[in-house]
LUMKE-437427 format. One record per atom (N, C-alpha, C): residue in three letters; x, y, z. Coordinates in steps of 0.05 Angstrom, whole numbers, plus 5000, padded with zeros to 4 digits. Layout:
LUMKE-437427
ALAXYZ/...
***
This chain:
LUMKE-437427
UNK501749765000/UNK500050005000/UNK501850255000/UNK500850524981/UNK502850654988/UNK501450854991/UNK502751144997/UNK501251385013/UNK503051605010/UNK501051905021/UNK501852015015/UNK502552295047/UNK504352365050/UNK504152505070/UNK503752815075/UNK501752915092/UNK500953245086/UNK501653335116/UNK501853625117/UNK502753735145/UNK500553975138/UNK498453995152/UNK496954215164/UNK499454435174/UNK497954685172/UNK500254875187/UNK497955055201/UNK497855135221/UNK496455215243/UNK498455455260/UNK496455685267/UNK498055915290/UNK500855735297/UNK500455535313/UNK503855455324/UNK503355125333/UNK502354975308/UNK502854745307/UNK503254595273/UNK504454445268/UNK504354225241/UNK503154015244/UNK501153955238/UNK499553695240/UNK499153515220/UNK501753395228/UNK501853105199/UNK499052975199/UNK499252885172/UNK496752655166/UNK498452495142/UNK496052315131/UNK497352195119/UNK494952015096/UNK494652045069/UNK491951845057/UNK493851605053/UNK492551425052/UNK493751095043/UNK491750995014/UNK493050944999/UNK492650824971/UNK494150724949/UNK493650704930/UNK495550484907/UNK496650774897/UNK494750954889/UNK495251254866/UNK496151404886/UNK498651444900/UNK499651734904/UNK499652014894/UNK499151964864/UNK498852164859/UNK496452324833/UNK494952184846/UNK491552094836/UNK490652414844/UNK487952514827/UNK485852604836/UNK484652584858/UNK483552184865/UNK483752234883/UNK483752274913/UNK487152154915/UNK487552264943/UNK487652664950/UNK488252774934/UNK487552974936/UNK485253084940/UNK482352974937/UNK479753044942/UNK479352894971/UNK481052664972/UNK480952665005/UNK482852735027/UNK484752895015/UNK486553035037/UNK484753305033/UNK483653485019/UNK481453675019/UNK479653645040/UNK478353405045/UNK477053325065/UNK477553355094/UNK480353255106/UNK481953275125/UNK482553535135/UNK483653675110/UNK485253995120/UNK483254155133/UNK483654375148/UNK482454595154/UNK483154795158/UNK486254845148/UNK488255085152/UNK489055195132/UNK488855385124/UNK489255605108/UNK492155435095/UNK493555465099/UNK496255315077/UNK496654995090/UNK497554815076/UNK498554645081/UNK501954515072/UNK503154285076/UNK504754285065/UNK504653905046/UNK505253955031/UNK505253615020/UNK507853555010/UNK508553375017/UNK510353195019/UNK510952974983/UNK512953104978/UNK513252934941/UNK514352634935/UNK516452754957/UNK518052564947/UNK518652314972/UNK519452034966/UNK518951824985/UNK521151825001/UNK520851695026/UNK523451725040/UNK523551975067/UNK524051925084/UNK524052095112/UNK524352355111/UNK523752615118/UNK523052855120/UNK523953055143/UNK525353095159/UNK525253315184/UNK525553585174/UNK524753745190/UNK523654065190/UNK523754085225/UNK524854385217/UNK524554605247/UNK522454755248/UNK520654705259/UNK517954905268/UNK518555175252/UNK520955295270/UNK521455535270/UNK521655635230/UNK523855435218/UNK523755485191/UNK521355475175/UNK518355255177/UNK516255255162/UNK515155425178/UNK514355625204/UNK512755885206/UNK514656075189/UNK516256115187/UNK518056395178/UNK516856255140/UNK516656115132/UNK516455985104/UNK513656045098/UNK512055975118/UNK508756115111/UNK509256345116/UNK509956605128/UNK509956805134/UNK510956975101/UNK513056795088/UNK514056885056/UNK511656805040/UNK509556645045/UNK507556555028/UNK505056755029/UNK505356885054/UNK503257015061/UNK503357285047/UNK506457425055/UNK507057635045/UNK507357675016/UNK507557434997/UNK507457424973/UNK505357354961/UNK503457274976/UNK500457104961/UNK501556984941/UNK502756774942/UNK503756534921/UNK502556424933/UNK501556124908/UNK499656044912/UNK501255704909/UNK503755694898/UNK505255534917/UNK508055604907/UNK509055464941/UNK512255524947/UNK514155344950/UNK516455254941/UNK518455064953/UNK520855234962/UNK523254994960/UNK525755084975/UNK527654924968/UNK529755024975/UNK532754784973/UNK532354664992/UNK533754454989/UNK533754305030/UNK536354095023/UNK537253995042/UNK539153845043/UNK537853555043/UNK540053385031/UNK539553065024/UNK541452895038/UNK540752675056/UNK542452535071/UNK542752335061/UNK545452145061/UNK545151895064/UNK546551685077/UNK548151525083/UNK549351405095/UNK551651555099/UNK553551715082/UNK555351895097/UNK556252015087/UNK553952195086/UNK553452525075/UNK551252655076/UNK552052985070/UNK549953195079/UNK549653375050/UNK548453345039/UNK548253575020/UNK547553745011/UNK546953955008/UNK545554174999/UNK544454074974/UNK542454174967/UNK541754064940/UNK539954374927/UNK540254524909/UNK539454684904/UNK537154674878/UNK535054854887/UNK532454884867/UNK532754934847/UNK531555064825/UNK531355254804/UNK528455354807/UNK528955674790/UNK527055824788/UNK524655624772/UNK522555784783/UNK520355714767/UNK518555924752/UNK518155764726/UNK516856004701/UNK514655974693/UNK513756034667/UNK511555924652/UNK512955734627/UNK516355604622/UNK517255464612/UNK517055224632/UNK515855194656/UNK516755014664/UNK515254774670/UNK514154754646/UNK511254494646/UNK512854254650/UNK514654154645/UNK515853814652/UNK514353704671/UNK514053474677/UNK512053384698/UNK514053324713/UNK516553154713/UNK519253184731/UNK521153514736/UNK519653664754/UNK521653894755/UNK521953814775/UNK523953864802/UNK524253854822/UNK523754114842/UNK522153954858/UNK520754244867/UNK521854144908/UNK523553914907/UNK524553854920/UNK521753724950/UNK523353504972/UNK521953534978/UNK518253574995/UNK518753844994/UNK516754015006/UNK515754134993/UNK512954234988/UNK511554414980/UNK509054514994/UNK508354805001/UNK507854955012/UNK505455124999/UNK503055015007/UNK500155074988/UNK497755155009/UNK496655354984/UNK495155544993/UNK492255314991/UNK490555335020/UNK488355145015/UNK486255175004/UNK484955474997/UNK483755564976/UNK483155484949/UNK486555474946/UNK487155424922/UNK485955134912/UNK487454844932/UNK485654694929/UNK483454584921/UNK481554724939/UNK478554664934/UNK477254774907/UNK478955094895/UNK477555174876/UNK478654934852/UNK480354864856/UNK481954654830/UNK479854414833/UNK479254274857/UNK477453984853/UNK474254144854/UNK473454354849/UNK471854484847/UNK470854454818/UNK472454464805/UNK472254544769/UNK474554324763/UNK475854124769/UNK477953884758/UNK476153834729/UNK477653844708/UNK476353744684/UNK476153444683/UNK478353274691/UNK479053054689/UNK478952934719/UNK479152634732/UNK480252474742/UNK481652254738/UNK484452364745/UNK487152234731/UNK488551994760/UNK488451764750/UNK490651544765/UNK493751744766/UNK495351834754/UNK497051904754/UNK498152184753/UNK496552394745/UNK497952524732/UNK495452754758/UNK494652714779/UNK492452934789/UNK495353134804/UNK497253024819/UNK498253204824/UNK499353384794/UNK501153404773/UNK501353524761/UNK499453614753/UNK496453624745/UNK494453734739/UNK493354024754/UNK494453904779/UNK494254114803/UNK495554304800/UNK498154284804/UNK500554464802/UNK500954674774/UNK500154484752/UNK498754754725/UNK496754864733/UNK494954854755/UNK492954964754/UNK493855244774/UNK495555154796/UNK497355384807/UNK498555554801/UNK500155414777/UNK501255574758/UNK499855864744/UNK496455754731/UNK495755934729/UNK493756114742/UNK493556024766/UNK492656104789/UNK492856374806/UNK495756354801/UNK498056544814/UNK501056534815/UNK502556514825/UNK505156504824/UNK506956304841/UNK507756104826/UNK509456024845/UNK512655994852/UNK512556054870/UNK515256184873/UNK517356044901/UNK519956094896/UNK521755924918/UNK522456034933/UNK522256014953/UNK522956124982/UNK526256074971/UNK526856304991/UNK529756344991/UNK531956185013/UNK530556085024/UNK531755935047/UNK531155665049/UNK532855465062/UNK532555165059/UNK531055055071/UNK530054905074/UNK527754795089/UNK526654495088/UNK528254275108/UNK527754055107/UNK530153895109/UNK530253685122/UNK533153425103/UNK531953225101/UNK532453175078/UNK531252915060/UNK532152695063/UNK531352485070/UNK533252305066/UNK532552095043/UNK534752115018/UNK534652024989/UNK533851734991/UNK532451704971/UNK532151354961/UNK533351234947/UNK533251414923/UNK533451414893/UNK537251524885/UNK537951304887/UNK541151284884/UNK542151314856/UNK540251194843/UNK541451164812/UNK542951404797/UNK545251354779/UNK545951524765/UNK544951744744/UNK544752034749/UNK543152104722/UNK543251994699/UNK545051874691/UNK544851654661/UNK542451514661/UNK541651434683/UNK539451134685/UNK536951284694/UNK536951524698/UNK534751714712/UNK533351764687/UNK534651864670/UNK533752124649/UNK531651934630/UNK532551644634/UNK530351444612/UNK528151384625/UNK526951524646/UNK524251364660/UNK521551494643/UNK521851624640/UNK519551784617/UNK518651604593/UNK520551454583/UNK520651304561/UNK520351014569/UNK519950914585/UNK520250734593/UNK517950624594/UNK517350384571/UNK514050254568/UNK512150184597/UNK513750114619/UNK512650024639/UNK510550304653/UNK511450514642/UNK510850804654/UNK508950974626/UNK507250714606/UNK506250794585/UNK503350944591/UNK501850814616/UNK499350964624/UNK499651224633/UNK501451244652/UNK501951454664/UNK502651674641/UNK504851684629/UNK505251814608/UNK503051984584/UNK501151724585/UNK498851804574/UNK496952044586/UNK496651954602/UNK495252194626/UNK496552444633/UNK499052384633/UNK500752694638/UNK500352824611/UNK500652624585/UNK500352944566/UNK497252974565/UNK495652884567/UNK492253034569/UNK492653304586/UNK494653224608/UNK493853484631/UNK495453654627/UNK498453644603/UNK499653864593/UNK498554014571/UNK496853884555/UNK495553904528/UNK493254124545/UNK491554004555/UNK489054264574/UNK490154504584/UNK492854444598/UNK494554684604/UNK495654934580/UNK496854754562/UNK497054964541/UNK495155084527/UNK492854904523/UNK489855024511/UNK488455274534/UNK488955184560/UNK488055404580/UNK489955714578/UNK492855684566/UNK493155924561/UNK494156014537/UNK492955934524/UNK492856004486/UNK495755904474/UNK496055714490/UNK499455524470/UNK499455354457/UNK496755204455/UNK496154904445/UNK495554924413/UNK497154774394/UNK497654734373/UNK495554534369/UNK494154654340/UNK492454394332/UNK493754314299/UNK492854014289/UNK493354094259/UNK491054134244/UNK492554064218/UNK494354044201/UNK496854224206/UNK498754004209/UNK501354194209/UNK503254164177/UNK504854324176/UNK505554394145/UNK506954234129/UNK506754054098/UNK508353954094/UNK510054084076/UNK513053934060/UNK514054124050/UNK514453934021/UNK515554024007/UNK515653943975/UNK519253913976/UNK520153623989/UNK523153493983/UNK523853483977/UNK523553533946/UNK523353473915/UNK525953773912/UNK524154003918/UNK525454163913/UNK528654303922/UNK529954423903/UNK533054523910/UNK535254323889/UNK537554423882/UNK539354283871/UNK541654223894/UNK541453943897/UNK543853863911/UNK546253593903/UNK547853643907/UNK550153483891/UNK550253113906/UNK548053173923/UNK548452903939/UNK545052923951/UNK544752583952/UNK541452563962/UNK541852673995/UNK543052464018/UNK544052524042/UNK546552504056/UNK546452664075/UNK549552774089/UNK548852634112/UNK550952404124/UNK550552444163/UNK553052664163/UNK551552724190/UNK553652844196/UNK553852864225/UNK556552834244/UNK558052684263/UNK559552954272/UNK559253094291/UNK560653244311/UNK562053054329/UNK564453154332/UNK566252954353/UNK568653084365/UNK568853094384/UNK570953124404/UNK571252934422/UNK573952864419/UNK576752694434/UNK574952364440/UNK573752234418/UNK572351974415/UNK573451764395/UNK576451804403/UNK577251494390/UNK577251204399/UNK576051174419/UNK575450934429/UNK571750904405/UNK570551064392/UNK568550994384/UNK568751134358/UNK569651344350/UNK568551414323/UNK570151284295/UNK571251124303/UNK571850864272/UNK569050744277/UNK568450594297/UNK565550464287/UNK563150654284/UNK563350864287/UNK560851144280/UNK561451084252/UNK564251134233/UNK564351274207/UNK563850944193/UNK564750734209/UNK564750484191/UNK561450434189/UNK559850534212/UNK556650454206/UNK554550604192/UNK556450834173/UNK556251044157/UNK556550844129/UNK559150844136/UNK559550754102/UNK558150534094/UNK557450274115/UNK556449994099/UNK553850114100/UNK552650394094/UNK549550374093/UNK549750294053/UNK547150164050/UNK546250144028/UNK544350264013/UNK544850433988/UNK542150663981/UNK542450583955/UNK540050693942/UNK538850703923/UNK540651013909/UNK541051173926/UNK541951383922/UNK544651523928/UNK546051683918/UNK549051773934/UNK549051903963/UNK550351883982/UNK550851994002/UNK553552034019/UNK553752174029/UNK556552284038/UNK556652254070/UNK559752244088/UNK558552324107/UNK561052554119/UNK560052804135/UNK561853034145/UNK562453024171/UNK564552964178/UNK566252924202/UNK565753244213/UNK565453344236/UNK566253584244/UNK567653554269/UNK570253604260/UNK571953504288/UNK572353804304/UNK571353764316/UNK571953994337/UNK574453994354/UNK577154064340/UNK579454044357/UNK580653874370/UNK579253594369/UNK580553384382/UNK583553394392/UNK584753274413/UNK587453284419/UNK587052984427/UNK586052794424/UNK586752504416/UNK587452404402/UNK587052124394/UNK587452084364/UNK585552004344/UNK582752224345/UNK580652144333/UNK581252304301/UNK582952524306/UNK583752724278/UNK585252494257/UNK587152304278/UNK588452104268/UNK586351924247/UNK584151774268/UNK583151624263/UNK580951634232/UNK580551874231/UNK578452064217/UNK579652024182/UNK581452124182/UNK584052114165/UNK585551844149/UNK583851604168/UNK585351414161/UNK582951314144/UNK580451294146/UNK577951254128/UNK578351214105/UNK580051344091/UNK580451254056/UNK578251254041/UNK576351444047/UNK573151404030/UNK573551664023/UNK572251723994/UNK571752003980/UNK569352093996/UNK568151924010/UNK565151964012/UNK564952104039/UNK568252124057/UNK568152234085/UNK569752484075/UNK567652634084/UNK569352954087/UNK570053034121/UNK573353174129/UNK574553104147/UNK573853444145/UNK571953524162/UNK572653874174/UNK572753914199/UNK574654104207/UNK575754224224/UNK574754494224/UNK573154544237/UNK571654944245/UNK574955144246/UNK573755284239/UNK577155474245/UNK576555634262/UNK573555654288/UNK573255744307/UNK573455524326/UNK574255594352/UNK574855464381/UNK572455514384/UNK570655634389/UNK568455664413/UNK565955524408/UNK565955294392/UNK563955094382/UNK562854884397/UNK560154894410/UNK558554684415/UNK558154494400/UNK556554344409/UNK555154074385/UNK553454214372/UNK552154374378/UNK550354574366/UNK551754734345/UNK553854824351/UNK555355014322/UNK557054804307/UNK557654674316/UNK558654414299/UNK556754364278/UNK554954314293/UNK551854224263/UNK551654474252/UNK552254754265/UNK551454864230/UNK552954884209/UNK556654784223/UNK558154734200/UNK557754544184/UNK556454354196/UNK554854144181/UNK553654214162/UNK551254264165/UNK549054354156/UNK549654624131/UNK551754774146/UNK551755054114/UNK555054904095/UNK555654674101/UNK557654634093/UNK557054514055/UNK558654654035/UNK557054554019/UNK556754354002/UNK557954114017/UNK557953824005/UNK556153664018/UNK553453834034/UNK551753824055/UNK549353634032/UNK548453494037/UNK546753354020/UNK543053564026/UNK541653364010/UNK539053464005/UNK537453444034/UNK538853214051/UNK537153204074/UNK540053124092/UNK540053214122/UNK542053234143/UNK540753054155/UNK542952814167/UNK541652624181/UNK543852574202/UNK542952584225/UNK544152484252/UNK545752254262/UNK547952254264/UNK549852024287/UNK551852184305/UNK551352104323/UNK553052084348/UNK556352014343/UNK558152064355/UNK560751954354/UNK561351714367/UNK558651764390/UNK559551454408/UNK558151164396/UNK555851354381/UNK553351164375/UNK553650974335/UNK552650844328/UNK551750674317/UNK548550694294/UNK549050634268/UNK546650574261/UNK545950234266/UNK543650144266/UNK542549944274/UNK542949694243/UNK543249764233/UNK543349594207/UNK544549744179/UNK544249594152/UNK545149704135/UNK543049884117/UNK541149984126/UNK538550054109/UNK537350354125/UNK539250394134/UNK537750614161/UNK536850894142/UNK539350924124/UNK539351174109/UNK537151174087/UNK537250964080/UNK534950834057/UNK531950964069/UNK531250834095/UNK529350774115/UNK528151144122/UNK529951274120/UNK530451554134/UNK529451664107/UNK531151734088/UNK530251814059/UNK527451794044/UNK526151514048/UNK524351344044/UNK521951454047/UNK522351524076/UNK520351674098/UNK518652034089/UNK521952134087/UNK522152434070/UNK520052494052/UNK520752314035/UNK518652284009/UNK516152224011/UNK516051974034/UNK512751954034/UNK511452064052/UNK513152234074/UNK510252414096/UNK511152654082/UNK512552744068/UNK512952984054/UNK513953204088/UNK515853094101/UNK516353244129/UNK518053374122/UNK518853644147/UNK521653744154/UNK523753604162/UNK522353484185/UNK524653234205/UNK522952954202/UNK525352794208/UNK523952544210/UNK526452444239/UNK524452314258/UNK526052194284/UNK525451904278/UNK527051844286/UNK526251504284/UNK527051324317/UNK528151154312/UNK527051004348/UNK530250834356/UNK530950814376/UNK533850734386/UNK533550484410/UNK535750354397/UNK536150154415/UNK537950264443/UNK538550144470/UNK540150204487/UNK542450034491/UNK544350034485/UNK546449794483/UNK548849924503/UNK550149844508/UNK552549774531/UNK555049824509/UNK557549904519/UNK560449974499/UNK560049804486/UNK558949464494/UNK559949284475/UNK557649144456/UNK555949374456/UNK553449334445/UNK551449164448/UNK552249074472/UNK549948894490/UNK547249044498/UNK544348934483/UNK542549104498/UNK542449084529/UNK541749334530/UNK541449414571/UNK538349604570/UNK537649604597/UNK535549684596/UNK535450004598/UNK532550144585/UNK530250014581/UNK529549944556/UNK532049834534/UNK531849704515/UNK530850004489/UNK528449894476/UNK528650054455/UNK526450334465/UNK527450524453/UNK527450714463/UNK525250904431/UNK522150934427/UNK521751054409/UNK518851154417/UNK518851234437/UNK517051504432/UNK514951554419/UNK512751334432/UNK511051184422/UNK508751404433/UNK509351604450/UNK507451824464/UNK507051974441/UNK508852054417/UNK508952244386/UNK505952174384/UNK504852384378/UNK502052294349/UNK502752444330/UNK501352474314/UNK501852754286/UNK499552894296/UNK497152854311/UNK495753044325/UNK496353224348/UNK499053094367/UNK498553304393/UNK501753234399/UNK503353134382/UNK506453104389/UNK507453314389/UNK506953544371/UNK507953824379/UNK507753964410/UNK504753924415/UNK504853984443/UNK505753804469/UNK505853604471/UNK506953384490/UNK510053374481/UNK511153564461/UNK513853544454/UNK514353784484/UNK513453934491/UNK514054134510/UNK513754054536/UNK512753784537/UNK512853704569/UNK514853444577/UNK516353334553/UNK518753154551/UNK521253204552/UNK522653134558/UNK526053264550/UNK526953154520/UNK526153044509/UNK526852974484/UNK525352834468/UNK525852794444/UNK524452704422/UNK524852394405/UNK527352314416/UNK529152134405/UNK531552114376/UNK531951964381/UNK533751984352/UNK533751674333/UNK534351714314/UNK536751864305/UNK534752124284/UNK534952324290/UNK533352574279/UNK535452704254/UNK533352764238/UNK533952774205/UNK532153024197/UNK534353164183/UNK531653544171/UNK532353424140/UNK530753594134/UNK530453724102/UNK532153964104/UNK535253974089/UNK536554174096/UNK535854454089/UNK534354574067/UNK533254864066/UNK532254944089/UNK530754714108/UNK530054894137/UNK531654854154/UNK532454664161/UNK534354754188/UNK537854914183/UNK537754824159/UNK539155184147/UNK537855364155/UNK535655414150/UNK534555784159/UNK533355704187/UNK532955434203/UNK532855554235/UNK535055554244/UNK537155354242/UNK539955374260/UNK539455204286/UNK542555164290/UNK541754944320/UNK543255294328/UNK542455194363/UNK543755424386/UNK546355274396/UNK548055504398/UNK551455344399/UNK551855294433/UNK550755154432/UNK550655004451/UNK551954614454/UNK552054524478/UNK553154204476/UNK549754104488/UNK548854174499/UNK545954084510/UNK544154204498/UNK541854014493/UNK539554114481/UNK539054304455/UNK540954264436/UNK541454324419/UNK538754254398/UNK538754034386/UNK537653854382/UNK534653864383/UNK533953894417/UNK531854034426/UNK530554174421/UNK531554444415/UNK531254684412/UNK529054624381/UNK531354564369/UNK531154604335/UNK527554344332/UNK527954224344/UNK525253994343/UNK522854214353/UNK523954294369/UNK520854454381/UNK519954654360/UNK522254824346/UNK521655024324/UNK520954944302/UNK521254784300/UNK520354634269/UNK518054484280/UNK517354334296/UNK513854194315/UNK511954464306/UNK513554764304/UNK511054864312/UNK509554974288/UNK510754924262/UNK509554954233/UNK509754744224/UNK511354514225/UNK512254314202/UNK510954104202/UNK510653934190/UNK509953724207/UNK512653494209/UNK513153334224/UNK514953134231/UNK514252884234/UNK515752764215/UNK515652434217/UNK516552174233/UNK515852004232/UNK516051844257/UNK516751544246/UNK519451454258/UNK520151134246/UNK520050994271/UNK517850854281/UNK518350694314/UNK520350404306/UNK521650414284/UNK523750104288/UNK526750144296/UNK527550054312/UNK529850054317/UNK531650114287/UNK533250484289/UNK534450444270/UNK537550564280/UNK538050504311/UNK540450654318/UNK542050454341/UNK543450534346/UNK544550334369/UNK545950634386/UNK545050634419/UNK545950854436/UNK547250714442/UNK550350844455/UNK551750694469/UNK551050884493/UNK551750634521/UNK551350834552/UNK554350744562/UNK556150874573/UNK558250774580/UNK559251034596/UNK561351034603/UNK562151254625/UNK563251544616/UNK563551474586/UNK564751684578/UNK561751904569/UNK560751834567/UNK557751904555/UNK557252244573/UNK556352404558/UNK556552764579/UNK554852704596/UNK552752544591/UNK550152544616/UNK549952284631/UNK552652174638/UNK553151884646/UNK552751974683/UNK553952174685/UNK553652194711/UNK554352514726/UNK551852634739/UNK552652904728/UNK551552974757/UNK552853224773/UNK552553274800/UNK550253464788/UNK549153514811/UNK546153664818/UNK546153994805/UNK548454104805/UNK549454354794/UNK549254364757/UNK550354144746/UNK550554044719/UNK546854084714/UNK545953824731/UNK542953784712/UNK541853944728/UNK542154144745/UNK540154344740/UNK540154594715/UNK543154624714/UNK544454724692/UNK541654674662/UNK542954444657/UNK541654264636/UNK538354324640/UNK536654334661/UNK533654304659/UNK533054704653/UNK534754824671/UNK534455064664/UNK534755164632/UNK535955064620/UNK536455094598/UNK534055074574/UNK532754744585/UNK530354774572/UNK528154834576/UNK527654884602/UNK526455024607/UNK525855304596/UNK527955474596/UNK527655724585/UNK527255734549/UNK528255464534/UNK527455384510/UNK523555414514/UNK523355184528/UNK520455124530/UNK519355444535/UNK520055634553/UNK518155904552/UNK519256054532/UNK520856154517/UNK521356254492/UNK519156084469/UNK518355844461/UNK516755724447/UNK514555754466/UNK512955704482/UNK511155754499/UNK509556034489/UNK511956334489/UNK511256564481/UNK510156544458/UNK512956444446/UNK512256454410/UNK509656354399/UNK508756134400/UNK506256014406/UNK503856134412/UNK504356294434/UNK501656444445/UNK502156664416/UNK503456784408/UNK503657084387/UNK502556874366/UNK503756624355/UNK502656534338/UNK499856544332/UNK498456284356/UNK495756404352/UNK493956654355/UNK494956804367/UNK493756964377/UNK493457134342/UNK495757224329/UNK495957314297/UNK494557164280/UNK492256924288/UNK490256854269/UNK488056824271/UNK487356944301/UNK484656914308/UNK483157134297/
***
């Protein structure tokens, strides 16, 4: 049985409670902790695992709730575990910040008003997704905002490496849930004029003169333990048509410049940027404006793998018949030595061509291996950036184009140690969520001006 824990806050007492059920985070137990409360704020409890607080810190914490009429509040707090103390720090919160995993750490600190008017008018009753339903509804409620001071020590459950974290979203076992969270991001964006409907745009493939059908193209820095098998799973592709592929070595000081060089194919072009200050993001636009750049730009990794000999075929194939901008297709999870590991294949089976643009804003990603039509992502550009690059450019093109979808295994990920997001302290991935976050409200804006210019 599992449950959920709430703290009443009262003149000069905290009065824990507690609902017991299967859905923690259901509709609803929330219509029966409504039932229970009788105090103007309360506090609820997120995350599993032991909790202490000083009296003195949650009155001085309602007293910032009061003075601000936010309508909810969190905090930093420290995380214990067998032998250690850590600070663990928040991030701001926006109107970019729809993810249904933000960390709000934790404690959170809610106005009881607020509550009742939300199961007052609930559109839905959701198994999974009522607390996030709630919390957009705060969102546009009023303001929520982070206390400036820490409040709580946690004591952690959840050990795992961000490598093994970042895949739970995708992860088939977590397919209902998933389902239900984008209904309650989809109502959210429709509640404040962001929600995309189609027909979204197709484009004519056909058109432009280019000297080659497709380009991969491979940004890489200091990956010679992997990029001979990146360029060798390049070359045995098999097409109907010519294709090339563009190395963009970003300065390497290993021996991948070596390795690059030793290829002996007309078909690998070896560039070197003659700027230092290049992300994976400015890397691809040397890619991309480079002009042995084929008709369509198609994605590999330096660490990663195509899945067979037909991928490029498979990718091209696609172009032609949804008439798209991008086409994503679906990845296996394999180990250095290409052993599948879990959670196996990885394709983003939440996409529709009806509401994938909008449920693209409440995911961290889209999957790969991701493929443009080069006239447009020539005129959008990736942001020179090493994170979320990629990202960016999917959400801007989601929001006119339309994008295609391959669910068969056509990639092989490698997870291994060298990997940027193999294992990353709390400073890094907040780094990283802030980032898209502020992507997500820059498109969020854009979106609202969109519709709003055709009504």
């Amino acid at each position: 049985m599992k449950f959920i824990d709430y703290y009443q806050i009262t003149n000069d007492e905290i009065i824990p409670g507690r609902i017991t059920g299967n859905q923690p985070e259901s509709t609803h137990v929330l219509r029966e902790m409504a039932e229970k409360i009788s105090s103007a704020y309360f506090m609820l409890k997120l995350k599993p695992g032991n909790v202490s607080m000083k009296k003195e810190e949650v009155f001085h914490w309602v007293d910032f709730m009061k003075r601000n009429n936010a309508s909810l509040s969190y905090a930093d707090y420290f995380e214990i575990n067998a032998t250690s103390k850590t600070l663990i720090p928040t991030i701001d919160y926006h109107e970019g910040c729809i993810r249904d995993d933000f960390n709000f750490g934790p404690l959170v600190l809610i106005k009881y008003t607020l509550l009742k008017k939300y199961l007052a008018n609930a559109p839905e009753t959701y198994k999974f997704a009522g607390w996030y339903d709630f919390r957009l509804f705060l969102s546009r409620e009023g303001t929520i905002m982070k206390y400036p001071e820490q409040v709580g020590i946690h004591d952690e459950t959840d050990f795992r490496l961000s490598g093994e974290k970042q895949f739970d979203y995708v992860d088939p076992r977590n397919r209902e849930r998933q389902i239900e969270m984008e209904k309650a991001a989809t109502l959210h964006l429709e509640k404040i004029g962001a929600r995309l409907y189609p027909p979204f745009k197709t484009v004519d493939v056909s058109e432009g003169d280019f000297n080659t059908e497709a380009t991969v193209i491979v940004p890489v820095l200091n990956r010679d333990k992997t990029i001979a098998d990146a360029i060798l799973s390049v070359l045995k592709q098999k097409t109907t048509f010519p294709f090339n592929l563009i190395v963009v070595n970003n300065h390497s000081t290993d021996r991948t410049t070596e390795i690059i060089n030793q290829s002996n194919d007309i078909r690998v072009i070896h560039h070197i940027p003659e700027r230092n200050d290049l992300g994976i993001g400015g890397c691809w636009n040397e890619g991309i404006k480079h002009p042995a750049c084929g008709r369509f730009a198609i994605q590999l990794d330096s660490d990663d793998l195509y899945s067979d000999q037909n991928t490029l075929q498979k990718i091209v194939d696609k172009f032609y018949e949804e008439k798209c901008a991008m086409i994503i297709g679906s990845y296996q999870m394999v180990n250095f030595d290409l052993n599948p590991i879990p959670p196996g294949l990885i394709d983003h089976r939440e996409w529709t061509n009806n509401n994938g643009p909008n449920n693209a804003l409440r995911i961290n990603g889209l999957g790969a291996p991701r493929a443009f039509y080069t006239p447009i992502i020539r005129e959008i550009g990736f942001p020179n950036v090493s994170y979320g690059e990629d990202y960016a450019v999917a959400l801007a093109i989601s929001r006119t184009f339309k994008i295609g979808r391959i669910y068969e295994p056509l990639y092989l990920c490698r997870r291994w140690h060298d990997n940027t997001d193999a294992s990353l302290g709390i400073e890094k991935i907040n780094a990283h969520n802030e980032y898209k976050d502020l992507l997500r409200k820059k498109e969020i804006q854009t979106r609202i001006k969109l519709i709003r210019s055709v009504l």
